[in-house]
BAKEFI-56810 format. One record per residue (C-alpha): z, x, y. Coordinates in nm, 4 decimals, always signed. Last residue first. Layout:
N
[[Z, X, Y]];
...
! end
This chain:
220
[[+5.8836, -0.6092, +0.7198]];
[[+5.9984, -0.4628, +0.3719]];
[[+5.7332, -0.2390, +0.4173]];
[[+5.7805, -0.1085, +0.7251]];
[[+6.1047, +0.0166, +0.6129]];
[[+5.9568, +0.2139, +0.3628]];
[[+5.7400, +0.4075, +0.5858]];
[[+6.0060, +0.4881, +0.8116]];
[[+6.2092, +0.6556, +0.5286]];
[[+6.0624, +0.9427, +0.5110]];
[[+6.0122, +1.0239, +0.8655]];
[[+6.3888, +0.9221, +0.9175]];
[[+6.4642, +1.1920, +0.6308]];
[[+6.2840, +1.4561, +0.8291]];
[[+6.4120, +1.4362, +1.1496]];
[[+6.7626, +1.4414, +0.9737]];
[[+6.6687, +1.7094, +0.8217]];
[[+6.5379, +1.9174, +1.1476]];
[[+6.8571, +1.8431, +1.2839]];
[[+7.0782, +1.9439, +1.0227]];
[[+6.8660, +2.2998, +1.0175]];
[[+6.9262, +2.3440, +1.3827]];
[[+7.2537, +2.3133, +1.3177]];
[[+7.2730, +2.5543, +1.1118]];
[[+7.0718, +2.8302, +1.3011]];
[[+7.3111, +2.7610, +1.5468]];
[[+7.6094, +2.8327, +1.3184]];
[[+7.4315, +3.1284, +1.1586]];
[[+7.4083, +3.2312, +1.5511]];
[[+7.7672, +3.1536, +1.6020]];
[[+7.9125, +3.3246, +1.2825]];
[[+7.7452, +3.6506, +1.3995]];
[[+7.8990, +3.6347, +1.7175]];
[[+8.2035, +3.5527, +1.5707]];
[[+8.1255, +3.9144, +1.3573]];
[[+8.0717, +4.0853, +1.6709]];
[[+8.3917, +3.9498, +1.8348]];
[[+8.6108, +4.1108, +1.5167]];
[[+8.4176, +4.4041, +1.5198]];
[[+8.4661, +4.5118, +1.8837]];
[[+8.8115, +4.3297, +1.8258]];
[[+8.9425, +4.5383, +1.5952]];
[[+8.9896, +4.8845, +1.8103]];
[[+9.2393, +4.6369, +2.0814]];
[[+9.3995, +4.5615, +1.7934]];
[[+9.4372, +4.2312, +1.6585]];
[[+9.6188, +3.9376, +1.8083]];
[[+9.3731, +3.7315, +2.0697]];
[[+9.1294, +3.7885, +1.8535]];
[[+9.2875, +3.6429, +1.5120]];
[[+9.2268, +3.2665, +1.7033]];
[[+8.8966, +3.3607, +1.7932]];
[[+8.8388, +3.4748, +1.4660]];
[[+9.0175, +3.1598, +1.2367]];
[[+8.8149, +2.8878, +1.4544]];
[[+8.4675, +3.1085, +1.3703]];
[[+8.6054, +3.0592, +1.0102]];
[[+8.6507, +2.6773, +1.0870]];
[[+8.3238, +2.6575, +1.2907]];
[[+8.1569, +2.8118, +0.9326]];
[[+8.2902, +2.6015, +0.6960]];
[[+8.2416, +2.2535, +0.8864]];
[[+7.8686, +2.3455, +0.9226]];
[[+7.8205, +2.4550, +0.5833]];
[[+7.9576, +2.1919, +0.4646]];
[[+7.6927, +2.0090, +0.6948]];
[[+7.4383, +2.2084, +0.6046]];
[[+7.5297, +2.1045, +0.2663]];
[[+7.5742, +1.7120, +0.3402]];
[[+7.1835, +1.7253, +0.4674]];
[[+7.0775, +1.8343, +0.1840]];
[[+7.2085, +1.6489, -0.0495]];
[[+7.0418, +1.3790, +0.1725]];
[[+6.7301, +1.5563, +0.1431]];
[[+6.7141, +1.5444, -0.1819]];
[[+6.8211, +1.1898, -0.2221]];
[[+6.5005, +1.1090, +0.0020]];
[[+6.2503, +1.3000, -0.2197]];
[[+5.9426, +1.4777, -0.0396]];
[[+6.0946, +1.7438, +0.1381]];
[[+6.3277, +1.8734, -0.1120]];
[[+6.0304, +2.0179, -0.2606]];
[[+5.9264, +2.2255, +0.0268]];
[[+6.2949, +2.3852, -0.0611]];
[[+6.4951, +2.5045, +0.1938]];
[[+6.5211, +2.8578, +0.2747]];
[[+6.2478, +2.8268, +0.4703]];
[[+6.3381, +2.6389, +0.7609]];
[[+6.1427, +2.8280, +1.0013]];
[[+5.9347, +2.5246, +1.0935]];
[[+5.6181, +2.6950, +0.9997]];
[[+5.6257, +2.6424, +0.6255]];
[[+5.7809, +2.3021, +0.6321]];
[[+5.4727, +2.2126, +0.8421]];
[[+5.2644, +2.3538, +0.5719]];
[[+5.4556, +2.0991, +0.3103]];
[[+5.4319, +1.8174, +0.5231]];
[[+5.0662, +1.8628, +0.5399]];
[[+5.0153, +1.9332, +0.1516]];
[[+5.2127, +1.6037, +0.0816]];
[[+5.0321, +1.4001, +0.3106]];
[[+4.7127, +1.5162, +0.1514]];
[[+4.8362, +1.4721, -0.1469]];
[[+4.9403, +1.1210, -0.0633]];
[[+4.6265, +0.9657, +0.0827]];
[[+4.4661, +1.1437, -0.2439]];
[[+4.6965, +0.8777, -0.4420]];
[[+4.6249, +0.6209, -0.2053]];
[[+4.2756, +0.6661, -0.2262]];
[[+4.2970, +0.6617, -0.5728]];
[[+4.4776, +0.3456, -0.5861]];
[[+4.2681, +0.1747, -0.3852]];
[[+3.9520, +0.2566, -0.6077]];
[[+4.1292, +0.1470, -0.9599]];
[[+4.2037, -0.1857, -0.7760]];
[[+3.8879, -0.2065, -0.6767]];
[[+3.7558, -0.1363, -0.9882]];
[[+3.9476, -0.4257, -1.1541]];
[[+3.9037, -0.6710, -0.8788]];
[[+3.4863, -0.5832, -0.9610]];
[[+3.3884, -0.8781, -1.1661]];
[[+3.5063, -1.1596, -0.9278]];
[[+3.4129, -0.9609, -0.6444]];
[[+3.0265, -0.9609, -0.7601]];
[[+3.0328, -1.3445, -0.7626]];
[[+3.1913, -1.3245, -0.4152]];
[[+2.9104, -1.1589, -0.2758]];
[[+2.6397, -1.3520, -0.4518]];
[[+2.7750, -1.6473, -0.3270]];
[[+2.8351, -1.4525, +0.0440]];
[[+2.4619, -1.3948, +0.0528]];
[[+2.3553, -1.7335, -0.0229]];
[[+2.5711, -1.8850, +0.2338]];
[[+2.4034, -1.6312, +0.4551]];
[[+2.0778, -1.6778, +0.3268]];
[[+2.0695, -1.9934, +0.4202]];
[[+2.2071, -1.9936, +0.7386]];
[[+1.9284, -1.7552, +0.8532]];
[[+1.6637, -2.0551, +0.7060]];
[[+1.8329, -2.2869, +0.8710]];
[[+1.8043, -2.0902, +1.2366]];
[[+1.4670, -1.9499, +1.1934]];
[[+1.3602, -2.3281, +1.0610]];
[[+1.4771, -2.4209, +1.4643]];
[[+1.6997, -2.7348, +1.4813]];
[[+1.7216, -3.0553, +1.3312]];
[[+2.0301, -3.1815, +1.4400]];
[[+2.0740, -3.3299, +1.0654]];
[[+1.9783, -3.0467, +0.9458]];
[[+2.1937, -2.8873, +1.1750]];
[[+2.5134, -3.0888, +1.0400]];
[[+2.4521, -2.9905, +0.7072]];
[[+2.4097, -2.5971, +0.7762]];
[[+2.7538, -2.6386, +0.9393]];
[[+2.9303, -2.8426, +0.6519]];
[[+2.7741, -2.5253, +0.4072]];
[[+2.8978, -2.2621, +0.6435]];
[[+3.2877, -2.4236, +0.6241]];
[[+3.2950, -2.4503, +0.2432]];
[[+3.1996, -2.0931, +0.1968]];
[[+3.4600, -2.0227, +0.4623]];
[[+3.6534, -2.2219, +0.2220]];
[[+3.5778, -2.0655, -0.0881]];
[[+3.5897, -1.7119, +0.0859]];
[[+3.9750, -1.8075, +0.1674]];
[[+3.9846, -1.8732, -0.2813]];
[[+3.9373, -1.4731, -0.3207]];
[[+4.2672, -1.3458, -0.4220]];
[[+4.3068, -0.9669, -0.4246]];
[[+4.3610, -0.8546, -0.0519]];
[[+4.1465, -0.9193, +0.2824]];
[[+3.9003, -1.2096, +0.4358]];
[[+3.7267, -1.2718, +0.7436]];
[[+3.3892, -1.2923, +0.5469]];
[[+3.0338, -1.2141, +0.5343]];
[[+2.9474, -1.0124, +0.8310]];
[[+3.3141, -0.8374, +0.8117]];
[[+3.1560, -0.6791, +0.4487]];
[[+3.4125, -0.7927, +0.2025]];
[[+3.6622, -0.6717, +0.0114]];
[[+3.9273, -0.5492, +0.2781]];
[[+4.2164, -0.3973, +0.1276]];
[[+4.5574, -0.4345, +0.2720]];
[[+4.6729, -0.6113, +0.0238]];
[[+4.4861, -0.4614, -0.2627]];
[[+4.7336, -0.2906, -0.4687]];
[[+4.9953, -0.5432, -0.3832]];
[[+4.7976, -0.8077, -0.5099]];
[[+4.6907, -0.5563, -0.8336]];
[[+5.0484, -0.4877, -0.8995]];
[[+5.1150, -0.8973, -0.8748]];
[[+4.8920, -0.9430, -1.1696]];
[[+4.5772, -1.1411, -1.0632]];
[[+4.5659, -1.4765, -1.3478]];
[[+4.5705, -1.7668, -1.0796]];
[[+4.3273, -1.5185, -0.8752]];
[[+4.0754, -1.5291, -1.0868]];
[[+4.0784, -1.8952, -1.2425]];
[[+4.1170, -2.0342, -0.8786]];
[[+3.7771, -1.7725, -0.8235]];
[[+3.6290, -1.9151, -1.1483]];
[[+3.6753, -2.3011, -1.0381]];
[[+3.5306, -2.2383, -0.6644]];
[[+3.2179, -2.0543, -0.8010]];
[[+3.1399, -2.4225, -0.9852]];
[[+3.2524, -2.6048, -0.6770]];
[[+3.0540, -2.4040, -0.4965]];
[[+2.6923, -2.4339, -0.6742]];
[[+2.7842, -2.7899, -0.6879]];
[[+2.8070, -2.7855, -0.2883]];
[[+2.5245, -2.6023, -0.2758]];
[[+2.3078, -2.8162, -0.4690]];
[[+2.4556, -3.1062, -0.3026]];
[[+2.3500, -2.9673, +0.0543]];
[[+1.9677, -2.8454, -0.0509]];
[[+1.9458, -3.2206, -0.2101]];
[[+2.0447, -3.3793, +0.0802]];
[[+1.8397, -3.1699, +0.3363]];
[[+1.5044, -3.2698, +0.1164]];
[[+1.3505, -2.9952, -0.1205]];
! end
């Protein structure tokens, strides 16, 4: 086979791959882009390339094909043409294979997200279990208006509780002197619940900014 017929019959052989992967990714859904975004198809030896749509393997396609051309015309080593070769041949039969398996890749992505989320889930929720927070829900840990109803309780709570502690202090300086052993031990009370509080509003708010994060790097 001469060097011009080798480089016509691959660059028929791509124009034909060329017209199903314009086809393919002309028709991808935008759930299956997003799906695959971030996924990388392709072995790195074979392509620079990530996400649904295949047509950027066209043109490194494209790119190994003018290369092979111009060292035929160099004439260099068979070893070398004959690696090139099989590299262009390689990432035909690569993309080919692509072309029938978006749907399964899809499918795979989004069970590894899903199992990406479990596990997050089960982390966040043993965390919740040591943090000494148990009173609140685990569940209210993985919805953002949860936690913001959340949040505005404690803070009630908050508000309630300094204005009762305000009440004591100020009923202190009045009572008997045989009230005020109670009287101080029940603001003493108040304060630690108050701390403990506090505490709580904190850990939310720790909580709903590591929920949220996430999300904001998305719209990035």
């Amino acid at each position: 086979m001469t060097k011009n017929t080798l480089i016509n019959k691959l660059k028929q052989q791509l124009k034909r791959l060329e017209q199903d992967v314009l086809q393919h990714d002309s028709q991808l859904p935008k759930t299956q882009q997003k799906m695959l975004l971030d996924v990388e198809r392709f072995n790195s030896a074979l392509f620079i390339q990530s996400g649904a749509k295949l047509f950027p393997c066209i043109e490194q396609i494209a790119k190994n094909i003018n290369q092979l051309e111009k060292q035929l015309s160099f004439k260099q080593t068979s070893q070398a043409l004959i690696y090139q070769c099989q590299r262009i041949q390689d990432q035909f039969t690569a993309v080919k294979r692509a072309l029938q398996a978006t749907s399964l890749d899809v499918k795979t992505a989004q069970h590894t997200k899903t199992i990406k989320r479990k596990l997050a889930i089960k982390r966040h929720q043993l965390a919740h279990q040591d943090s000494g927070f148990n009173w609140i829900a685990s569940t209210v840990m993985q919805n953002s208006h949860k936690l913001y109803e959340e949040l505005n309780k404690h803070l009630n709570w908050q508000k309630k509780m300094q204005y009762k502690i305000d009440i004591l202090q100020s009923n202190l300086t009045q009572c008997h002197k045989n009230e005020k052993i109670t009287l101080q031990n029940d603001i003493l009370l108040l304060h630690r619940r108050l701390g403990k509080c506090c505490q709580a509003i904190t850990y939310i708010e720790e909580r709903i900014q590591l929920f949220e994060r996430p999300n904001k790097n998305r719209n990035y």
